[in-house]
VEXDREN-513848 format. One record per residue (C-alpha): residue in three letters; residue number from 1; x, y, z. Coordinates in nm, 4 decimals. Layout:
N
[ala; NUM; [X; Y; Z]];
...
//
This chain:
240
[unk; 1; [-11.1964; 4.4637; -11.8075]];
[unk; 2; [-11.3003; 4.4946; -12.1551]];
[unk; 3; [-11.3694; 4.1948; -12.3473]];
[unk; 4; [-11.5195; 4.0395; -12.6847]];
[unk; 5; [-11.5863; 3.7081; -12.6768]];
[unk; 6; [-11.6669; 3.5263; -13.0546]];
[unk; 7; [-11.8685; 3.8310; -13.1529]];
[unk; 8; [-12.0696; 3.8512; -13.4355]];
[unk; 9; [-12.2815; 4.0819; -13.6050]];
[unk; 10; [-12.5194; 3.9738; -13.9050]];
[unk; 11; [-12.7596; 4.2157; -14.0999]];
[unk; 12; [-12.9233; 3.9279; -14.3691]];
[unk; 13; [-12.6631; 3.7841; -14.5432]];
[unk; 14; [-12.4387; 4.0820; -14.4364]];
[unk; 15; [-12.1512; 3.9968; -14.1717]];
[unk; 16; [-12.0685; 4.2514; -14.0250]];
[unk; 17; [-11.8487; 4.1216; -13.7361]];
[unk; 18; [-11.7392; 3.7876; -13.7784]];
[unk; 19; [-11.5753; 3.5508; -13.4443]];
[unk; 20; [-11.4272; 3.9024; -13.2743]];
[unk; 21; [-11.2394; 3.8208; -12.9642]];
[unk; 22; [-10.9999; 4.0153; -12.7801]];
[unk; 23; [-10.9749; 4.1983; -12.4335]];
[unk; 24; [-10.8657; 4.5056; -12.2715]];
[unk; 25; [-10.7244; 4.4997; -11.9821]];
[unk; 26; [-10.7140; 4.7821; -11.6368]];
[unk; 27; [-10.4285; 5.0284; -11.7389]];
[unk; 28; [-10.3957; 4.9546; -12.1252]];
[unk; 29; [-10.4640; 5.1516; -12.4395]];
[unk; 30; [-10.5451; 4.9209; -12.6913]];
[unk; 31; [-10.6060; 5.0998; -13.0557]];
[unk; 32; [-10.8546; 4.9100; -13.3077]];
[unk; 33; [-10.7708; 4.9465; -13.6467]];
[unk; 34; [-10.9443; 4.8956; -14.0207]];
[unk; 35; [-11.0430; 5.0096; -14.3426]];
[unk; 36; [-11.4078; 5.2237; -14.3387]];
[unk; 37; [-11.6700; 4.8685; -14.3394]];
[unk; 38; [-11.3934; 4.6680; -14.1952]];
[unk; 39; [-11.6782; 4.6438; -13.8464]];
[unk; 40; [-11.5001; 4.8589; -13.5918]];
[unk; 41; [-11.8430; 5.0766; -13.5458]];
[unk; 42; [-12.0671; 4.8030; -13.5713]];
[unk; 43; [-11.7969; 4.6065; -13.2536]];
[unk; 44; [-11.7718; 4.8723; -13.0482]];
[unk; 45; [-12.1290; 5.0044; -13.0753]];
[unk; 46; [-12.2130; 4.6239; -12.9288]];
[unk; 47; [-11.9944; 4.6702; -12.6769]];
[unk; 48; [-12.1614; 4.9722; -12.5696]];
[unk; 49; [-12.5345; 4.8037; -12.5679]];
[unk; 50; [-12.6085; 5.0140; -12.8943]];
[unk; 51; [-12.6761; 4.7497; -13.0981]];
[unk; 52; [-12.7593; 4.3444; -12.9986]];
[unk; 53; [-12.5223; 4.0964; -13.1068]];
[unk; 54; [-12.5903; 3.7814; -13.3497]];
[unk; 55; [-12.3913; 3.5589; -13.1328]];
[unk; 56; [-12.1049; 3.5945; -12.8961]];
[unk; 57; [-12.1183; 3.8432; -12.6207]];
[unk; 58; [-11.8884; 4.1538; -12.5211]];
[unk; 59; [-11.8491; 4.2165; -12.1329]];
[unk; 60; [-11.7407; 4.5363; -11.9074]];
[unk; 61; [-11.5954; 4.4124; -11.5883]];
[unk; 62; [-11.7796; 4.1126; -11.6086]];
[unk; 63; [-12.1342; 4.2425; -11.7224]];
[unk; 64; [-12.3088; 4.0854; -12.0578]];
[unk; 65; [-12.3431; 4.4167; -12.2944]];
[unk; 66; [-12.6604; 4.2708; -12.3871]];
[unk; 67; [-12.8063; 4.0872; -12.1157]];
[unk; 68; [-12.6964; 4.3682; -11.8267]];
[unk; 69; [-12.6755; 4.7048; -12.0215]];
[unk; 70; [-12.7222; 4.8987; -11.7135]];
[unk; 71; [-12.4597; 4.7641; -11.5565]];
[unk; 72; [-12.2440; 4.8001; -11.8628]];
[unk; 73; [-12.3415; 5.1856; -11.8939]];
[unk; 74; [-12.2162; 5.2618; -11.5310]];
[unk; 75; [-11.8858; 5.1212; -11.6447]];
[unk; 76; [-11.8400; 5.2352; -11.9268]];
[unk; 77; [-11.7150; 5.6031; -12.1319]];
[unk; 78; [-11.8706; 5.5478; -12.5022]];
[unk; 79; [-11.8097; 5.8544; -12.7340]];
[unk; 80; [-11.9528; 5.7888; -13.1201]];
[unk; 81; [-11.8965; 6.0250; -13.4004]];
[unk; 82; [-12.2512; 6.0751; -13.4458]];
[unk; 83; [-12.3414; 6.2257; -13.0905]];
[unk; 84; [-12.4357; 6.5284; -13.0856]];
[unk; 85; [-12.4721; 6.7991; -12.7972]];
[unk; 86; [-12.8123; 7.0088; -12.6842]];
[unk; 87; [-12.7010; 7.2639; -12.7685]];
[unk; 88; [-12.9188; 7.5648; -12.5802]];
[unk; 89; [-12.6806; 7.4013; -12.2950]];
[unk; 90; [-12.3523; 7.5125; -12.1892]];
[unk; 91; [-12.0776; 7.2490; -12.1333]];
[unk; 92; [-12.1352; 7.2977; -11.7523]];
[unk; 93; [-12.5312; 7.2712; -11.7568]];
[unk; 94; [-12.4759; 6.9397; -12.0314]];
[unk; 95; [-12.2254; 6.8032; -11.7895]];
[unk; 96; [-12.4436; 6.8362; -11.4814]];
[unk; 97; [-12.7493; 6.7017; -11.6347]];
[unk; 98; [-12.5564; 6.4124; -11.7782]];
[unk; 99; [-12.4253; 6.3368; -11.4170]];
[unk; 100; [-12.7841; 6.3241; -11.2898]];
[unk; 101; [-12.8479; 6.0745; -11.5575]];
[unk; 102; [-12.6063; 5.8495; -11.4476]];
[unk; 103; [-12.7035; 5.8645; -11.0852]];
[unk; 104; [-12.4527; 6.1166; -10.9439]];
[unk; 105; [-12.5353; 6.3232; -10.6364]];
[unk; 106; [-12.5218; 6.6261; -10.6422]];
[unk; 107; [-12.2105; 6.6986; -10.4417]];
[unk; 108; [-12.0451; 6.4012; -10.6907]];
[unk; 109; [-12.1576; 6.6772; -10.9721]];
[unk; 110; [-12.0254; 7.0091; -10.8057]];
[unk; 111; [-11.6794; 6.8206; -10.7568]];
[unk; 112; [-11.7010; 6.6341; -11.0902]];
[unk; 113; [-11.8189; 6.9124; -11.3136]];
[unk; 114; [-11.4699; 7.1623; -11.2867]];
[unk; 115; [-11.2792; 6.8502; -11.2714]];
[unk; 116; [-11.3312; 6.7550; -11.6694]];
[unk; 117; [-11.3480; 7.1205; -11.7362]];
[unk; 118; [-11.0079; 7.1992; -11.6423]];
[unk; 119; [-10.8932; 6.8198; -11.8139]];
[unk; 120; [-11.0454; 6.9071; -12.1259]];
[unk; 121; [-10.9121; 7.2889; -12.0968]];
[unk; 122; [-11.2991; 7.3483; -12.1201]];
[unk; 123; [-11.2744; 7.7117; -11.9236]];
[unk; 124; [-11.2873; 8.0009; -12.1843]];
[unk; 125; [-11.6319; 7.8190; -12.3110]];
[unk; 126; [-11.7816; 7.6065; -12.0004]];
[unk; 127; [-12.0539; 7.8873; -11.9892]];
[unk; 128; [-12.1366; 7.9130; -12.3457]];
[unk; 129; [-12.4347; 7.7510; -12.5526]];
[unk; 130; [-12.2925; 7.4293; -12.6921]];
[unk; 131; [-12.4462; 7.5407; -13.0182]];
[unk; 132; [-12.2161; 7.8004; -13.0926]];
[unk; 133; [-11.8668; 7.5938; -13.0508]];
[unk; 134; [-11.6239; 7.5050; -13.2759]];
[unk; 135; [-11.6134; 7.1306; -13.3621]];
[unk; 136; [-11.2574; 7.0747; -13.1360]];
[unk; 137; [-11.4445; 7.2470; -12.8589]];
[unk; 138; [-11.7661; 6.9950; -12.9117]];
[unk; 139; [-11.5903; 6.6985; -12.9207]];
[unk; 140; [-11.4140; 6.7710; -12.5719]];
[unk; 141; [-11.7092; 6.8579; -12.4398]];
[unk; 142; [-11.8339; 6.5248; -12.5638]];
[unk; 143; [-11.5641; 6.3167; -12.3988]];
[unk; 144; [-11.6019; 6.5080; -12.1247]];
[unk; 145; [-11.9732; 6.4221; -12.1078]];
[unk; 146; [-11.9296; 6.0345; -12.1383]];
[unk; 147; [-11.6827; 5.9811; -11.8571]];
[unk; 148; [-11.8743; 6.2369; -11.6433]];
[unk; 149; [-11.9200; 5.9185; -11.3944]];
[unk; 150; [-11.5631; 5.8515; -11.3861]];
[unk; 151; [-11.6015; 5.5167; -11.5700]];
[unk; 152; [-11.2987; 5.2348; -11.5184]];
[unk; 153; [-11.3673; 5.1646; -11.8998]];
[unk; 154; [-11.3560; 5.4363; -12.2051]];
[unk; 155; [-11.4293; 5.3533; -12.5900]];
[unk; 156; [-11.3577; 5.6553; -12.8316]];
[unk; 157; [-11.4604; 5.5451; -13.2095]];
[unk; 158; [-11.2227; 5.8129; -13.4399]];
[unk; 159; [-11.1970; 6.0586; -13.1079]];
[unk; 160; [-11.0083; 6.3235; -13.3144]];
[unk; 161; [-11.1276; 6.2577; -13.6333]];
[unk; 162; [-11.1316; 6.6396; -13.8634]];
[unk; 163; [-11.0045; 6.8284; -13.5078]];
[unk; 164; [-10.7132; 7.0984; -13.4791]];
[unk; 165; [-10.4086; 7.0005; -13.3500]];
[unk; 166; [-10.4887; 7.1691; -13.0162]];
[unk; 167; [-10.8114; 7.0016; -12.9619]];
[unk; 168; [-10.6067; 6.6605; -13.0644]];
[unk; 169; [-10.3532; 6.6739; -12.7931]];
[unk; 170; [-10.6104; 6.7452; -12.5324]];
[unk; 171; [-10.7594; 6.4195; -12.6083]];
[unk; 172; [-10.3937; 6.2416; -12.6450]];
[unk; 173; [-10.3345; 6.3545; -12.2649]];
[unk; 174; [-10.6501; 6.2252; -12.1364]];
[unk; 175; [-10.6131; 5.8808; -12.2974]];
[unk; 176; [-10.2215; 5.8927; -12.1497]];
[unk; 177; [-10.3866; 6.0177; -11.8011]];
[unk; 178; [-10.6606; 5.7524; -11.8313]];
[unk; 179; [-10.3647; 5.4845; -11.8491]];
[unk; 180; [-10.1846; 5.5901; -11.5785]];
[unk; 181; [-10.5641; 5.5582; -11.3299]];
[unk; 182; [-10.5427; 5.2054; -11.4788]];
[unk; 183; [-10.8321; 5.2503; -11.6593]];
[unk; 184; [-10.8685; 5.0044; -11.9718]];
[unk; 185; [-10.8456; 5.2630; -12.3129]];
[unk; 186; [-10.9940; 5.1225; -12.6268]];
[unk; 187; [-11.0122; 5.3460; -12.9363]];
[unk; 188; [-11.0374; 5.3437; -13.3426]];
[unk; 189; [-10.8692; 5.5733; -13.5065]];
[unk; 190; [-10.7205; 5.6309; -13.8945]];
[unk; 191; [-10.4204; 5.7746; -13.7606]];
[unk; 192; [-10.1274; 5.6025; -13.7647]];
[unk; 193; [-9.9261; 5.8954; -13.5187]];
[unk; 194; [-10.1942; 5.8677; -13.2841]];
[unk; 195; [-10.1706; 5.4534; -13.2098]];
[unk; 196; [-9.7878; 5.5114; -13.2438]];
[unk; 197; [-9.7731; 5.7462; -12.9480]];
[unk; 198; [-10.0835; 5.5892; -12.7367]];
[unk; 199; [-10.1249; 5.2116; -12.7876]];
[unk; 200; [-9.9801; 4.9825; -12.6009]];
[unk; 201; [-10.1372; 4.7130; -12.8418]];
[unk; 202; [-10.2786; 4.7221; -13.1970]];
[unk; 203; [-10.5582; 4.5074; -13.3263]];
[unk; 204; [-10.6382; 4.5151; -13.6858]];
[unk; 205; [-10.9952; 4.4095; -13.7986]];
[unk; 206; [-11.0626; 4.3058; -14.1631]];
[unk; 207; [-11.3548; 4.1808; -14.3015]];
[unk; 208; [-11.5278; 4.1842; -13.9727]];
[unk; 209; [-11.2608; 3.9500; -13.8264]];
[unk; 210; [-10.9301; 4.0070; -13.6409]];
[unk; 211; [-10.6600; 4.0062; -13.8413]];
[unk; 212; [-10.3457; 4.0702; -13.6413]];
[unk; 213; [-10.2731; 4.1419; -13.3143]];
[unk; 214; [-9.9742; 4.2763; -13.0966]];
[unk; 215; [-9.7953; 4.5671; -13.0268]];
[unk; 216; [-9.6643; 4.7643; -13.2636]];
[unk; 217; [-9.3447; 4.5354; -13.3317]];
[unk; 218; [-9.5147; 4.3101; -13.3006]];
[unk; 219; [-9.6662; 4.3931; -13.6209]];
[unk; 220; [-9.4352; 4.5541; -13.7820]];
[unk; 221; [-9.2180; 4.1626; -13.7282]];
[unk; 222; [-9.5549; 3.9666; -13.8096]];
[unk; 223; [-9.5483; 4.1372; -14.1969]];
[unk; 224; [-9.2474; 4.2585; -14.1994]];
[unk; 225; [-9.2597; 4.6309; -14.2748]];
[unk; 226; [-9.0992; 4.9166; -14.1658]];
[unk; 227; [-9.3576; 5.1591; -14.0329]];
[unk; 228; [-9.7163; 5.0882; -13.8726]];
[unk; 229; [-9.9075; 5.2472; -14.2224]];
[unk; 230; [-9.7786; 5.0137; -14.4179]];
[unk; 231; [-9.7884; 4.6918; -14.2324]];
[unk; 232; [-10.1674; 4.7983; -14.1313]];
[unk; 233; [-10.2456; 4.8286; -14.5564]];
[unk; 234; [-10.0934; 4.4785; -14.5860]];
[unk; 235; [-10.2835; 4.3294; -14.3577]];
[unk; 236; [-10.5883; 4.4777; -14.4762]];
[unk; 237; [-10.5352; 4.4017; -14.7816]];
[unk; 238; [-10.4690; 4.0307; -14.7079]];
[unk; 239; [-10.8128; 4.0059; -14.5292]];
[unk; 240; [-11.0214; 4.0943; -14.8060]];
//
């Protein structure tokens, strides 16, 4: 479903990415790991058509990120750290306008719309400015805005990065409930609890390459540690 094929990522004499292959597939939660400059950003953002690659190519159910990005878009859930929400728009208005964008009717809207905002527990707020949220609240509502087209393929760079434990858990269930509509999960994240209780396999990128790869005993056997922290800081380590 999701798949990275040799990709690389230059800027001058800066690699970024460096021969990054791996896939994703239907009904799997795959969790990319690595230190901050390690080239999960710069990956995924490729994978999303953010950014063009140097050589390689990443693919969405058999679309070229780079050569078909319109194809890629209608397949794929992308959420970044740095988007950001209008935010004289409430979550509903956002999420209907965003459904537009994407070619939704509008009957495919009215269904869609108090679909995510009951997944995302969006109700106390769904008519509220998106200015005035809390940061938890905003990053649901961001979620919920890039799978408003009910993509088979989701990317979430650091999904819960700095929220409450509430807001956390609401995005834990929908990458479990994502899984189970066999749709092909692939996130970065810094927290070790979080791949524990969501990946089914662990790929850890160092120095723009991949490292290791497995599930988590898989790892854990490859370097021979006791817990995922510490076999991730040896292997980052070892890649430098």
């Amino acid at each position: 479903m999701i798949e990275f094929d040799n990709l690389a990522k230059r800027y001058g004499e800066i690699v970024a990415v460096d021969s990054l292959s791996l896939k994703v597939a239907p009904g799997e939660v795959y969790a990319l790991l690595g230190a901050n400059g390690a080239g999960k950003t710069t990956a995924l953002r490729c994978l999303a058509t953010l950014l063009q690659p140097s050589a390689g190519r990443t693919t969405v159910a058999g679309y070229d990120s780079a050569t078909q990005p319109l194809e890629v878009r209608r397949r794929l859930g992308f959420l970044a750290a740095s988007m950001g929400l209008y935010e004289r728009l409430s979550p509903r208005e956002l999420l209907s306008y965003f459904g537009g964008l994407q070619g939704m009717t509008e009957s495919a809207i009215a269904r869609r719309v108090p679909e995510l905002i009951e997944l995302f527990d969006l109700t106390s707020f769904a008519d509220r400015l998106c200015g005035s949220l809390s940061t938890g609240q905003r990053q649901r509502v961001s979620i919920a805005r890039s799978i408003v087209h009910d993509p088979p393929g989701v990317v979430l760079d650091e999904p819960t990065l700095g929220l409450d434990v509430l807001s956390s858990e609401a995005i834990q269930r929908f990458v479990l409930e994502s899984r189970e509509r066999r749709c092909a999960v692939l996130f970065s994240t810094h927290q070790m609890s979080e791949v524990e209780l969501l990946a089914d396999r662990v790929g850890i990128i160092a120095h723009g390459r991949l490292a290791a790869e497995g599930t988590i005993q898989q790892i854990l056997e490859l370097t021979s540690e006791t817990t995922l922290s510490r076999a991730f800081l040896q292997v980052a380590k070892a890649g430098r």
